[in-house]
PAZAPA-4460 file (N, C-alpha, C; in steps of 0.05 Angstrom, whole numbers, plus 32768, in hexadecimal, padded with zeros to 4 digits):
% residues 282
    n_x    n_y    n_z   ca_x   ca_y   ca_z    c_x    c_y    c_z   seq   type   mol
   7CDD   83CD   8858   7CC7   83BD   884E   7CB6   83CE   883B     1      X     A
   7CAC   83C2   882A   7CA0   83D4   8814   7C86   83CF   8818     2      X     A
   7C78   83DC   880B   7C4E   83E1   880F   7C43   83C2   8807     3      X     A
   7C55   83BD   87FA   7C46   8392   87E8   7C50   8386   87FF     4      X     A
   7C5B   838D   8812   7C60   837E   882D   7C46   8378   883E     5      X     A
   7C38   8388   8831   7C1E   8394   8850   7C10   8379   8857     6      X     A
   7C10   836B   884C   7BFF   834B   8850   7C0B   8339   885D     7      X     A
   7C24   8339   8862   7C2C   8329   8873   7C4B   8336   888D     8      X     A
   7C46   832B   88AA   7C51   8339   88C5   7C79   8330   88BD     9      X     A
   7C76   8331   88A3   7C99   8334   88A2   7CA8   8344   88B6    10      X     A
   7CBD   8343   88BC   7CD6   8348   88CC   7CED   8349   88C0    11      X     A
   7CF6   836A   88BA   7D0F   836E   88AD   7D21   8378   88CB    12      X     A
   7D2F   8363   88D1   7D4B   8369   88E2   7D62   8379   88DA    13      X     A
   7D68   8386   88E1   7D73   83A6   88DA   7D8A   83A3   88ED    14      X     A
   7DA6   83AD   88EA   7DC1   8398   88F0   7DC7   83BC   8907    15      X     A
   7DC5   83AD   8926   7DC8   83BE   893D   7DE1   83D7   893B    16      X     A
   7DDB   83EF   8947   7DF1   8404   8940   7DFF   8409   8958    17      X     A
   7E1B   8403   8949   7E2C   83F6   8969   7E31   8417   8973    18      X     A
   7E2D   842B   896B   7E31   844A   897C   7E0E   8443   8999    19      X     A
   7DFF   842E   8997   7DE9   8430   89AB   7DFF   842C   89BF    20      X     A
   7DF7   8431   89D6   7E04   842A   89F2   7DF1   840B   89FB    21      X     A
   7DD6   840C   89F0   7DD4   83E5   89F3   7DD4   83DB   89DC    22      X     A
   7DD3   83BE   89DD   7DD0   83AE   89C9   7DB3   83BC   89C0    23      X     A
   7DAC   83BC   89A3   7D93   83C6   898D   7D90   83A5   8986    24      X     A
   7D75   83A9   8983   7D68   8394   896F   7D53   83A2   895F    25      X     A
   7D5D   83AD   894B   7D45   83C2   8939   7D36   83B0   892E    26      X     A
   7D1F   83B5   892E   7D08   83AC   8913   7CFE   83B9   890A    27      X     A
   7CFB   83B6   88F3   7CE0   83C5   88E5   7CD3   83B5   88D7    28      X     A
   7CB4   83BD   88E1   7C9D   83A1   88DE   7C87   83AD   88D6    29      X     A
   7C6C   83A6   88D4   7C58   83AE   88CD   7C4A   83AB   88E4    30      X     A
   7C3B   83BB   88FA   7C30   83BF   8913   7C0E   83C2   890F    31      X     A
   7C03   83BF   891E   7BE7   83C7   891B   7BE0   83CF   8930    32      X     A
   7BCB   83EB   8930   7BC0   83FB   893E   7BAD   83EA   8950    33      X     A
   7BB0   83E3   896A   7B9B   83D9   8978   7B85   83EC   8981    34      X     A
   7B94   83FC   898D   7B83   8415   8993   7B83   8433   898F    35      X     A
   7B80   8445   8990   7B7F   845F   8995   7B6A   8472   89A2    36      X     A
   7B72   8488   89B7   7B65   8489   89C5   7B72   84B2   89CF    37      X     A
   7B5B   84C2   89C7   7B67   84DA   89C2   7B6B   84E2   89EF    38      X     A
   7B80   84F0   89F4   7B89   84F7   8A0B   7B81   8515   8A14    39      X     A
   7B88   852A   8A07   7B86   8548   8A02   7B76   854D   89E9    40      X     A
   7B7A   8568   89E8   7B72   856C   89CB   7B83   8571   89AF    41      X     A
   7B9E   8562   89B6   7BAB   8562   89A1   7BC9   854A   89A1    42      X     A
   7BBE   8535   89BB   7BC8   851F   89C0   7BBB   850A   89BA    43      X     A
   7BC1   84F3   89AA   7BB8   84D8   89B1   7BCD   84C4   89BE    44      X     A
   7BB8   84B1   89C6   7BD4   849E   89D3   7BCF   847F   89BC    45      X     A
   7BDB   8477   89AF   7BE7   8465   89A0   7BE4   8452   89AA    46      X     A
   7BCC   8438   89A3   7BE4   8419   89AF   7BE4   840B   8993    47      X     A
   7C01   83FF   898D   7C0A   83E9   897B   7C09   83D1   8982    48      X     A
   7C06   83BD   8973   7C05   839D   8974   7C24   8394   8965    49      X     A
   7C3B   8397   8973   7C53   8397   8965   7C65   838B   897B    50      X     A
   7C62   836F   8985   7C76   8355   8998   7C96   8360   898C    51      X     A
   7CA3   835E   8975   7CB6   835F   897A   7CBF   837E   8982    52      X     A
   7CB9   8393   897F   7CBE   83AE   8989   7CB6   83AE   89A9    53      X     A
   7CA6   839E   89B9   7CA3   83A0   89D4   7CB2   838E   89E0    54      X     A
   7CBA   837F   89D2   7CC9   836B   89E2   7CE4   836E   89EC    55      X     A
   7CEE   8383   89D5   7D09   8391   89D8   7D0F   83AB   89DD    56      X     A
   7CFA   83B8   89DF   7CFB   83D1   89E5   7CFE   83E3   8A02    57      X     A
   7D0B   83F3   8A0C   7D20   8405   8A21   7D13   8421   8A1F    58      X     A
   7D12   8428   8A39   7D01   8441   8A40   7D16   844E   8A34    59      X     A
   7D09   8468   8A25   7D1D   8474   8A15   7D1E   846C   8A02    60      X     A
   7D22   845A   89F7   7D16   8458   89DE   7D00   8467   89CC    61      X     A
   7D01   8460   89AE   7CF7   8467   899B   7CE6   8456   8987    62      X     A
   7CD8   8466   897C   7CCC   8459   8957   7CCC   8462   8949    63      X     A
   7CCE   8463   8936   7CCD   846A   8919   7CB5   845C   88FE    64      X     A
   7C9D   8471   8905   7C88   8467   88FA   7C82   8475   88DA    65      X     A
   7C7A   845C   88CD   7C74   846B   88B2   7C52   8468   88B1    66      X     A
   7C49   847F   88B8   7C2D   8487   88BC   7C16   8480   88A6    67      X     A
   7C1C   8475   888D   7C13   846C   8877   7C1B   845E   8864    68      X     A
   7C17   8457   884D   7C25   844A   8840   7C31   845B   8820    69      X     A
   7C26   8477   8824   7C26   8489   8813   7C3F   8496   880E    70      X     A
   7C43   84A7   87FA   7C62   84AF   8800   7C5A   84D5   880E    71      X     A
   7C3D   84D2   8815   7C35   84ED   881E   7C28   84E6   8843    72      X     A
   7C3B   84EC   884F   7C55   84F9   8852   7C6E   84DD   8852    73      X     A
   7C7E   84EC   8843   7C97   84D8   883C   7CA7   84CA   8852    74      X     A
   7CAB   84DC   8861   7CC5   84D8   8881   7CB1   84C4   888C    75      X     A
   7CBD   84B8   889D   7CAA   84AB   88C0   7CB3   84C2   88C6    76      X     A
   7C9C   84BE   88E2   7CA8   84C6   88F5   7CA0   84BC   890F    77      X     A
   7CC1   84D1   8927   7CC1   84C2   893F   7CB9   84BD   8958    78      X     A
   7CB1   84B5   895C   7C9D   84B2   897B   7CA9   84A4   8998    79      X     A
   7CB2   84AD   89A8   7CB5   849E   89C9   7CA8   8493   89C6    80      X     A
   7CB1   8479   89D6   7C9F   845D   89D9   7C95   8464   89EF    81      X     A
   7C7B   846A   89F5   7C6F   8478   8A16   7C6A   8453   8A2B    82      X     A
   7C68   843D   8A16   7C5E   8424   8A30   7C64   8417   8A16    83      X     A
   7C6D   83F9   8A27   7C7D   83E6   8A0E   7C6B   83CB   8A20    84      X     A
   7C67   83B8   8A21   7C62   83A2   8A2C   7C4C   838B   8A22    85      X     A
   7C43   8375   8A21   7C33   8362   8A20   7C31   8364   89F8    86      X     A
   7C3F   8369   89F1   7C49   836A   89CD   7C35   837E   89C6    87      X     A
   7C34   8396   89D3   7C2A   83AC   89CB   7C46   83C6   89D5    88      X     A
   7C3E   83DA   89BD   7C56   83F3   89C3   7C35   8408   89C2    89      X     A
   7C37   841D   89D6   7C2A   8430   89D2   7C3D   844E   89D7    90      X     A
   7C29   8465   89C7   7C42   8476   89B3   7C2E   8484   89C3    91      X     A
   7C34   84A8   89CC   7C2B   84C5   89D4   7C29   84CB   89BD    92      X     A
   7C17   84DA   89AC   7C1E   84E5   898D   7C10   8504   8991    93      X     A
   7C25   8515   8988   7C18   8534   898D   7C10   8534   8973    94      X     A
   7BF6   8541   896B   7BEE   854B   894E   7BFC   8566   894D    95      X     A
   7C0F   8568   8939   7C19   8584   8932   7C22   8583   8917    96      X     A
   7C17   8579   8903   7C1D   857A   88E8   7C06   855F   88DC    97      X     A
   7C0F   8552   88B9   7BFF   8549   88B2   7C04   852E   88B8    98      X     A
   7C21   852C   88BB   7C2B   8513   88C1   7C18   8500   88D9    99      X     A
   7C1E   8511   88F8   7C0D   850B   8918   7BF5   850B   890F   100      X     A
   7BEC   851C   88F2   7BD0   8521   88F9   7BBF   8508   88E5   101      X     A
   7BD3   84FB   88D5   7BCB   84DB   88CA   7BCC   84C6   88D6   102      X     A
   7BE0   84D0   88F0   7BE2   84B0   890A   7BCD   84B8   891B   103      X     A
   7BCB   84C4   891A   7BBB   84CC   8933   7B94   84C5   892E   104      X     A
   7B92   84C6   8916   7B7C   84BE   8908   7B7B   849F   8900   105      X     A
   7B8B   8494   8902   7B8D   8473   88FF   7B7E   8466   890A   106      X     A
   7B6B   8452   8908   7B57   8447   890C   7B68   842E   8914   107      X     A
   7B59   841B   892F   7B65   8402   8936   7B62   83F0   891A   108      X     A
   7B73   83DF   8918   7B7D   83CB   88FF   7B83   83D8   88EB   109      X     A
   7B8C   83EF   88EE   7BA3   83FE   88DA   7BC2   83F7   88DC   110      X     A
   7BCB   83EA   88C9   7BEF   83E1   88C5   7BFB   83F4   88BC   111      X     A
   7C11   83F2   88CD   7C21   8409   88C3   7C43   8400   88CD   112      X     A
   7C54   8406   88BD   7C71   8401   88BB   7C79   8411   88D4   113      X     A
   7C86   8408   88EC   7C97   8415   8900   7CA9   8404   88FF   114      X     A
   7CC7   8414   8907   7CDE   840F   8909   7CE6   841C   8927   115      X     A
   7CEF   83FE   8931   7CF6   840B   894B   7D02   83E8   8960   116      X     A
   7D10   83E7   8975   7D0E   8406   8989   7D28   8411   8979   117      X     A
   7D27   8433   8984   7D3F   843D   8977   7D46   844E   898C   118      X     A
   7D64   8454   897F   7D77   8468   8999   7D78   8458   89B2   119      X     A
   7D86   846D   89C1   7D90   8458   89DC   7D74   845F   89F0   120      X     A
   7D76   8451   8A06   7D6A   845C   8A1F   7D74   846A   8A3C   121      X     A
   7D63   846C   8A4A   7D6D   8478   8A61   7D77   845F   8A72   122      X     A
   7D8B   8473   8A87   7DA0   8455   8A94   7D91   845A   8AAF   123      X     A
   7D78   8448   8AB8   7D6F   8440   8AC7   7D7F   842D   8ADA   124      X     A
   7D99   8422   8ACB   7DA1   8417   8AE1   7DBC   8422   8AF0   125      X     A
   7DBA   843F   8AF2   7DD0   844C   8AF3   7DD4   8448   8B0A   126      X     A
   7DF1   844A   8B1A   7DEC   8443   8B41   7DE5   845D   8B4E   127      X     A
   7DE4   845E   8B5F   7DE6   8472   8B79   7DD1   8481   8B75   128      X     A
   7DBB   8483   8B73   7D9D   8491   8B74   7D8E   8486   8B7B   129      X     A
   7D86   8494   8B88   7D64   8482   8B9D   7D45   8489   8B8E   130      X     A
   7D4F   84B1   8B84   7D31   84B4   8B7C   7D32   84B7   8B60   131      X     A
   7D20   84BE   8B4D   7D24   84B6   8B3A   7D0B   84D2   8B35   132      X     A
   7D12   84EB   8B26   7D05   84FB   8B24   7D02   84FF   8AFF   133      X     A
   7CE4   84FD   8B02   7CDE   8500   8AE2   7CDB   8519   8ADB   134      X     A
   7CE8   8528   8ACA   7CD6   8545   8AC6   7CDD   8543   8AA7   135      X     A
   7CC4   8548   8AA5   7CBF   854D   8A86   7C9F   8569   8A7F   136      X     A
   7CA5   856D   8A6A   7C92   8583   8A56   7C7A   857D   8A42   137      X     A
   7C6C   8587   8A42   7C57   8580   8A33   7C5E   8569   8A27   138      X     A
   7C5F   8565   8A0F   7C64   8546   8A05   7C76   8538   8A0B   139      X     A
   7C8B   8545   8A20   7CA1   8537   8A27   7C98   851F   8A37   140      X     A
   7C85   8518   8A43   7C7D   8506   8A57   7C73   84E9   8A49   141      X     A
   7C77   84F2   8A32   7C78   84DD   8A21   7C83   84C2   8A25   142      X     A
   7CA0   84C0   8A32   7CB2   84AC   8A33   7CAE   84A2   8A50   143      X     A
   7CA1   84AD   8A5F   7C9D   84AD   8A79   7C93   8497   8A88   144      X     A
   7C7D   8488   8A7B   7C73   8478   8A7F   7C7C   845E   8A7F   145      X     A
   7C91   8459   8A70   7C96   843E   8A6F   7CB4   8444   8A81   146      X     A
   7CC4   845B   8A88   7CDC   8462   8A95   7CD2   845F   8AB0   147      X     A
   7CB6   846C   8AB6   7CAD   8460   8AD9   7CAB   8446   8ADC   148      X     A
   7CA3   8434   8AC4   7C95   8419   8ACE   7CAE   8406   8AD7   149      X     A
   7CC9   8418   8AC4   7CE0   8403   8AC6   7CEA   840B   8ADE   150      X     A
   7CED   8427   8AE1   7CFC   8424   8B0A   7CEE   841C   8B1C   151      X     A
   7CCC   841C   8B16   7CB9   841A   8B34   7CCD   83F8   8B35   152      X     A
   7CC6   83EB   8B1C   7CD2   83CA   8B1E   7CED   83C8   8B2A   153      X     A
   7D02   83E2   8B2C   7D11   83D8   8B3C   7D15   83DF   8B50   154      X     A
   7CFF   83EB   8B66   7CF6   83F8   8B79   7D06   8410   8B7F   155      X     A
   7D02   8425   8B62   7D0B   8440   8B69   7CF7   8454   8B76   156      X     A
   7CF9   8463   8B7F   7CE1   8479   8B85   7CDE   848D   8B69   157      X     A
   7CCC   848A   8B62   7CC4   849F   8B49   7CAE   84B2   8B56   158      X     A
   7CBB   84D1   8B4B   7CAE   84EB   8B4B   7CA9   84F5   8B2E   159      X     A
   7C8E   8500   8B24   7C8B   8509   8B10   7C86   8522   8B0C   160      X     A
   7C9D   8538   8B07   7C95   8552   8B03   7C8D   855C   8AE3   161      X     A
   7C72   855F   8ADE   7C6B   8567   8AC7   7C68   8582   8AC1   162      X     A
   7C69   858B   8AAD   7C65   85AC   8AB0   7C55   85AF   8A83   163      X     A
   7C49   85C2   8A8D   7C3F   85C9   8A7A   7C37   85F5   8A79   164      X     A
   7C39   85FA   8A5D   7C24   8618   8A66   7C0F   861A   8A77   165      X     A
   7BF8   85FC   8A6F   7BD9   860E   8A76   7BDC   85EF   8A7B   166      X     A
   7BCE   85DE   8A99   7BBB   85CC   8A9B   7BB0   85BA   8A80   167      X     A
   7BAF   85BE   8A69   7BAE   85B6   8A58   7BC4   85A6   8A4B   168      X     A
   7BD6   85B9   8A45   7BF0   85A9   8A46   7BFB   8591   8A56   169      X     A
   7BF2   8587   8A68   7BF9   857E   8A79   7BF6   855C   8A6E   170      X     A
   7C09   8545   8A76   7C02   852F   8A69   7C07   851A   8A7D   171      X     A
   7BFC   8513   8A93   7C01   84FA   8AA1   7C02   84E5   8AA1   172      X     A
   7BFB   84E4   8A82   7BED   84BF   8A7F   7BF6   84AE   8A8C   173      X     A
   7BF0   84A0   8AA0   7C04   8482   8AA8   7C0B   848B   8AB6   174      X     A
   7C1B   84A1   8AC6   7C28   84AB   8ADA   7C1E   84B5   8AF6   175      X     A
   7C35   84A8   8B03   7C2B   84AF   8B26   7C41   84BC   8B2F   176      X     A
   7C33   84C8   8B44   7C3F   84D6   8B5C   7C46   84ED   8B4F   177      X     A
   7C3B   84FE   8B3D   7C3A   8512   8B2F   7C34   8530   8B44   178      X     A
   7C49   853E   8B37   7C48   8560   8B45   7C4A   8569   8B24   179      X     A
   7C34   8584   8B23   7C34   858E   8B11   7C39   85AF   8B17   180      X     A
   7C40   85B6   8AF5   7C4F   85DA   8AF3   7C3D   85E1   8AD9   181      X     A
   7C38   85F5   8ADF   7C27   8601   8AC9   7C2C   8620   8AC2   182      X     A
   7C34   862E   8AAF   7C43   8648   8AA5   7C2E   865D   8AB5   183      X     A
   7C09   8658   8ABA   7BFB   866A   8AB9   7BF7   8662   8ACC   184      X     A
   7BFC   8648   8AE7   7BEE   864F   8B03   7BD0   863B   8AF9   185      X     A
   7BC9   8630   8AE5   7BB4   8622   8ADE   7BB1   8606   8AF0   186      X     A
   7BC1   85F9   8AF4   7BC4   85DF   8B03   7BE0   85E3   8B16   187      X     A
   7BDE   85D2   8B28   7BFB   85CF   8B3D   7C0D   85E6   8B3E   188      X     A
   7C27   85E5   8B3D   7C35   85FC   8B40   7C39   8610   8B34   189      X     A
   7C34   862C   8B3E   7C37   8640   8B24   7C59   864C   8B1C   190      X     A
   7C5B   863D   8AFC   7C75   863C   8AFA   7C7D   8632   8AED   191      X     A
   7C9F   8627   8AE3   7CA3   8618   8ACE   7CA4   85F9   8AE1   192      X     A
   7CAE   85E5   8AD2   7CB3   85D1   8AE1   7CCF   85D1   8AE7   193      X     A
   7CDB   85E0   8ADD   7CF7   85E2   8AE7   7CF5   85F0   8B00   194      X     A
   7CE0   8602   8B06   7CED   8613   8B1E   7CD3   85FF   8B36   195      X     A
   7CC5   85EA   8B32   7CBB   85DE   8B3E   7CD2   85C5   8B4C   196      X     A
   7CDC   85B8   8B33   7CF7   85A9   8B39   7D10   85BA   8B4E   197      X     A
   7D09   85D4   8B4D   7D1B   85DC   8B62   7D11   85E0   8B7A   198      X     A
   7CFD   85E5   8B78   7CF3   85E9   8B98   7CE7   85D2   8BA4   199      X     A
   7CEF   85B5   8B9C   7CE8   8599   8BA7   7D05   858E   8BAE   200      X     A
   7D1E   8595   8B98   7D3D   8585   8BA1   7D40   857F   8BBE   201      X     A
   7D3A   859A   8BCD   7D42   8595   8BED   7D33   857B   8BF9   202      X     A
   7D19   857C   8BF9   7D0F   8561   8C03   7D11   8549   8BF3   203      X     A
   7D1C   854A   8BE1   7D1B   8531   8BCE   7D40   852A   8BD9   204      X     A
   7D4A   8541   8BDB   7D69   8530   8BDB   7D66   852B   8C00   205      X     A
   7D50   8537   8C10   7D58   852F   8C29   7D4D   8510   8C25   206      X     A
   7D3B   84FF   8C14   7D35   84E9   8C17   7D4C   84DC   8C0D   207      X     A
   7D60   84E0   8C00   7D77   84CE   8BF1   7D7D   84E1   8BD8   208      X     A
   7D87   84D3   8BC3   7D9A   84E0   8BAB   7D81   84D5   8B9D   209      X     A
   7D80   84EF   8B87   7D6A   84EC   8B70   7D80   84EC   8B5A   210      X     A
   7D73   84E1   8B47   7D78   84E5   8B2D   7D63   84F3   8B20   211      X     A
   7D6D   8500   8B09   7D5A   8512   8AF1   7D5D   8500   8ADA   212      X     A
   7D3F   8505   8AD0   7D35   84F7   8ABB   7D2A   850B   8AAC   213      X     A
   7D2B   850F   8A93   7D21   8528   8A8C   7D15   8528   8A67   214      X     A
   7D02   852F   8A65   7CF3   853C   8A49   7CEA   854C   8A45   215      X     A
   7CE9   855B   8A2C   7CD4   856E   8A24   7CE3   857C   8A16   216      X     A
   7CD8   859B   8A16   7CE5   85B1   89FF   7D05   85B2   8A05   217      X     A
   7D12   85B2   89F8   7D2C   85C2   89F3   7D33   85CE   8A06   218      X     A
   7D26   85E8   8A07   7D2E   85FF   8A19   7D30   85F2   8A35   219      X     A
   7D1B   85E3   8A45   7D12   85D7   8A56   7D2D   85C0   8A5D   220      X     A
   7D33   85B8   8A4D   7D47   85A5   8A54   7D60   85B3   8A5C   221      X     A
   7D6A   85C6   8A46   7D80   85CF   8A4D   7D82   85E0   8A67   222      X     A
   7D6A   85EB   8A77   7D65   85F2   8A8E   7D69   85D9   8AA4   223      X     A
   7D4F   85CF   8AA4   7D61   85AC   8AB5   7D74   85A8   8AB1   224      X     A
   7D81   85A8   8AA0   7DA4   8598   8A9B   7DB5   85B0   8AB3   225      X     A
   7DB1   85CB   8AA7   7DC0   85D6   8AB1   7DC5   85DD   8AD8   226      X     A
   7DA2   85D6   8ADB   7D9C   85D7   8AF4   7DAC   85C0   8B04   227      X     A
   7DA7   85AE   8AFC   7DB4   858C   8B03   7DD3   8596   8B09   228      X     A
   7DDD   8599   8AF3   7DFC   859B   8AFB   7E00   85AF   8B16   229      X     A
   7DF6   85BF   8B13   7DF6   85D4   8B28   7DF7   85CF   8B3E   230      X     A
   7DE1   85B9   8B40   7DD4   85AE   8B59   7DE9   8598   8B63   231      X     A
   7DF5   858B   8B56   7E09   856F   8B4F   7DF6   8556   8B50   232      X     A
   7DDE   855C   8B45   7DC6   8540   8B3A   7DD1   8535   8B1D   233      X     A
   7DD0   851D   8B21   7DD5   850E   8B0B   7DBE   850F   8AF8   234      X     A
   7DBD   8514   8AD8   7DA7   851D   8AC5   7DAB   8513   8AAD   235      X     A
   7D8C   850F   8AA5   7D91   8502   8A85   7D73   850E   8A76   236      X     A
   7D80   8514   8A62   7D64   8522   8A59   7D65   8517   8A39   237      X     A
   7D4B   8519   8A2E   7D48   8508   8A16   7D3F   8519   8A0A   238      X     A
   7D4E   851E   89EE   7D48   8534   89DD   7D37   8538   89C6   239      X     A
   7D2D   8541   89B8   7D1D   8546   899F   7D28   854F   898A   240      X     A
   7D26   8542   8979   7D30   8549   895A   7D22   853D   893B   241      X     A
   7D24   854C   892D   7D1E   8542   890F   7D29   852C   890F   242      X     A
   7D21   8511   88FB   7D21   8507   88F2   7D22   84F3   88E7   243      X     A
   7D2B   84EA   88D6   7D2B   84DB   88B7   7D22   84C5   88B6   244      X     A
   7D3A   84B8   88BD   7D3C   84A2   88B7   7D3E   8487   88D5   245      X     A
   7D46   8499   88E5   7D4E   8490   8900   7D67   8479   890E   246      X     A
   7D79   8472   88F8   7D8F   846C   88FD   7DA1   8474   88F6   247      X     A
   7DA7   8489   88EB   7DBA   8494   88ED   7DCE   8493   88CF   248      X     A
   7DBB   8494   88B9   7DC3   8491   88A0   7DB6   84AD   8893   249      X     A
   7DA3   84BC   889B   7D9B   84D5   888C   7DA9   84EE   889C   250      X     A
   7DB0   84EC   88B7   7DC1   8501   88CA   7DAF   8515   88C6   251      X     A
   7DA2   8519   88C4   7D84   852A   88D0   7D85   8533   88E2   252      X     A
   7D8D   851F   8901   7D82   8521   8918   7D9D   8534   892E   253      X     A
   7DB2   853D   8920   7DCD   8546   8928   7DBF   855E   8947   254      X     A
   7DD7   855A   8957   7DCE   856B   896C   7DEC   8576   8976   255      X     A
   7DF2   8585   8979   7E05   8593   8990   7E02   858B   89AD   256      X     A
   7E1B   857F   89B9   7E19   857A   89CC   7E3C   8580   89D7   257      X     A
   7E3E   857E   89EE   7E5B   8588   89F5   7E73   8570   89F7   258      X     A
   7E86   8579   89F6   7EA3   8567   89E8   7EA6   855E   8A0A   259      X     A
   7EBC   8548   8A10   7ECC   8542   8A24   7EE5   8556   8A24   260      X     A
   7EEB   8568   8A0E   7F00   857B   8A0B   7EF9   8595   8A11   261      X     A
   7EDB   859C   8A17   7ED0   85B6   8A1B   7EC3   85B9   8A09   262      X     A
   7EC6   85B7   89F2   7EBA   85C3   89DF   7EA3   85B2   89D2   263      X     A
   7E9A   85B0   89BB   7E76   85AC   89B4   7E82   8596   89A0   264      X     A
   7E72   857D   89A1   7E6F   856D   8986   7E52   856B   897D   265      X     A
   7E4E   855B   8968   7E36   8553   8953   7E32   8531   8959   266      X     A
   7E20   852A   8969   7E18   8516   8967   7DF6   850C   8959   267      X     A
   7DF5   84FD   894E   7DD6   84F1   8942   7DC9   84E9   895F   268      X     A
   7DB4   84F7   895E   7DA2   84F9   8976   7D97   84CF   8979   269      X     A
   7D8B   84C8   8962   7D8C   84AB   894D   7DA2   8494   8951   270      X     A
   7DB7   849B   895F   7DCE   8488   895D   7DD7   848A   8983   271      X     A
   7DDB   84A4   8980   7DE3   84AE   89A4   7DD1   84C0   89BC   272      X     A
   7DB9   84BB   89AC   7DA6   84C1   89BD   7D8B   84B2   89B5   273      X     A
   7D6D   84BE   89B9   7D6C   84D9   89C5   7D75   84DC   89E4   274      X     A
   7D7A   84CB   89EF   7D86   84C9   8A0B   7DA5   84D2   8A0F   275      X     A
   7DA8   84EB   8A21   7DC2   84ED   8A24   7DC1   84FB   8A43   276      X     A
   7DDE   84F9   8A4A   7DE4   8506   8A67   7DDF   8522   8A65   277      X     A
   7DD2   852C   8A7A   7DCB   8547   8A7A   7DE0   855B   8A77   278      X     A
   7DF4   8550   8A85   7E15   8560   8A81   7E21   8569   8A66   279      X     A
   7E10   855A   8A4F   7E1B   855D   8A37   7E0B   8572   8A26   280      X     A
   7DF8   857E   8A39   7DE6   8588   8A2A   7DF5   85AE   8A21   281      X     A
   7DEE   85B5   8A10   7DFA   85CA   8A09   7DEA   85F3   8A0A   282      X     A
***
């Protein structure tokens, strides 16, 4: 949709990409800022006025926001859907460049072009797990919120292990039953949240079989992933990447992940993620 669009709530339907594992119903529409409301000192939390993106949208999921109508900064960019419901989408937005740092300043009844939902989600309806353990990283906790609201509804037990460096870091919004890890001993456990996630497995697997749910840095994931297999916990962790375009036509978003033959392929984070089995992680 182009900037002479801005006057009226058009709807360009965008033809579903059969590599999703669900059915897609992309849009890209013109949204408006209902609210904004700063969290930390370098978080806001986002709400949109955008029915058809909440109506269809899957924890795990994505957006693809174009932050202005300018060609400064040119790209969107992409944001976890943190809570989807009542024809509102609200977005976690870290300020760390100029891009976050023009959304993040958006004033309620500001329009703005998002494209979304995008990528797959997490398989909440996977069988054989009773608990359902969140661990995610500083901004990883992003996706979190709307992934608890969908298991509490199908009466899973949700645990939220958050971890950050400093107390600061730390992001609960919306979230219960929260144990926290902090690098300096500042809040809850002193430690990473990985080595918090280990010293809870024993009582968590004596209540039943957990599943891992997992976000945040890189490094952090590939630690959970690796821990999980170890452990024989079933795991899914949602990854971070550049870019573009978000379906899978600019290949921006390419990630290494491991083959069914042993060895490593290139999948678009955009088409086959950001959600993937922890087993695949590399």
């Amino acid at each position: 949709m182009t900037s002479t669009d801005c006057g009226r709530q058009a709807v360009r339907q965008l033809k579903p990409n059969p590599a999703m594992p669900r059915e897609s119903s992309i849009t890209d529409i013109r949204a408006t800022v209902a609210a904004s409301r700063r969290i930390s000192r370098d978080v806001t939390l986002i709400t949109l006025d955008c029915p058809q993106i909440s109506l269809t949208a899957e924890p795990g999921n994505f957006v693809n926001v174009r932050v202005n109508d300018t060609t400064q900064p040119l790209l969107r960019r992409p944001f976890s859907i943190h809570d989807a419901g009542d024809g509102q989408v609200k977005l976690m937005v870290k300020e760390i460049g100029k891009g976050t740092e023009i959304f993040c300043r958006c004033a309620a009844g500001t329009e703005l072009s998002v494209l979304g939902p995008l990528g797959n989600s997490f398989s909440t309806g996977a069988e054989g797990y009773d608990t359902a353990v969140l661990v995610s990283g500083g901004i990883g906790t992003a996706p979190m919120r709307f992934l608890e609201k969908r298991l509490a509804a199908m009466g899973k037990k949700v645990v939220n292990l958050i971890g950050g460096r400093t107390k600061d870091d730390l992001l609960p919004e919306g979230l219960t039953g929260c144990r926290f890890a902090t690098d300096d001993g500042s809040e809850g456990f002193h430690g990473t949240v990985l080595a918090l996630l280990e010293s809870l497995v024993p009582s968590l697997t004596a209540e039943g079989t957990p599943r891992i749910f997992a976000c945040g840095p890189t490094p952090m994931l590939r630690a959970v992933a690796r821990f999980s297999r170890e452990a024989g916990i079933a795991s899914e962790v949602s990854l971070e990447s550049v870019m573009g375009c978000g379906f899978g036509i600019c290949y921006g978003c390419s990630v290494e992940v491991s083959a069914p033959d042993g060895g490593t392929k290139t999948i678009l984070l955009c088409r086959e993620g950001p959600v993937i089995d922890g087993g695949r992680m590399v």
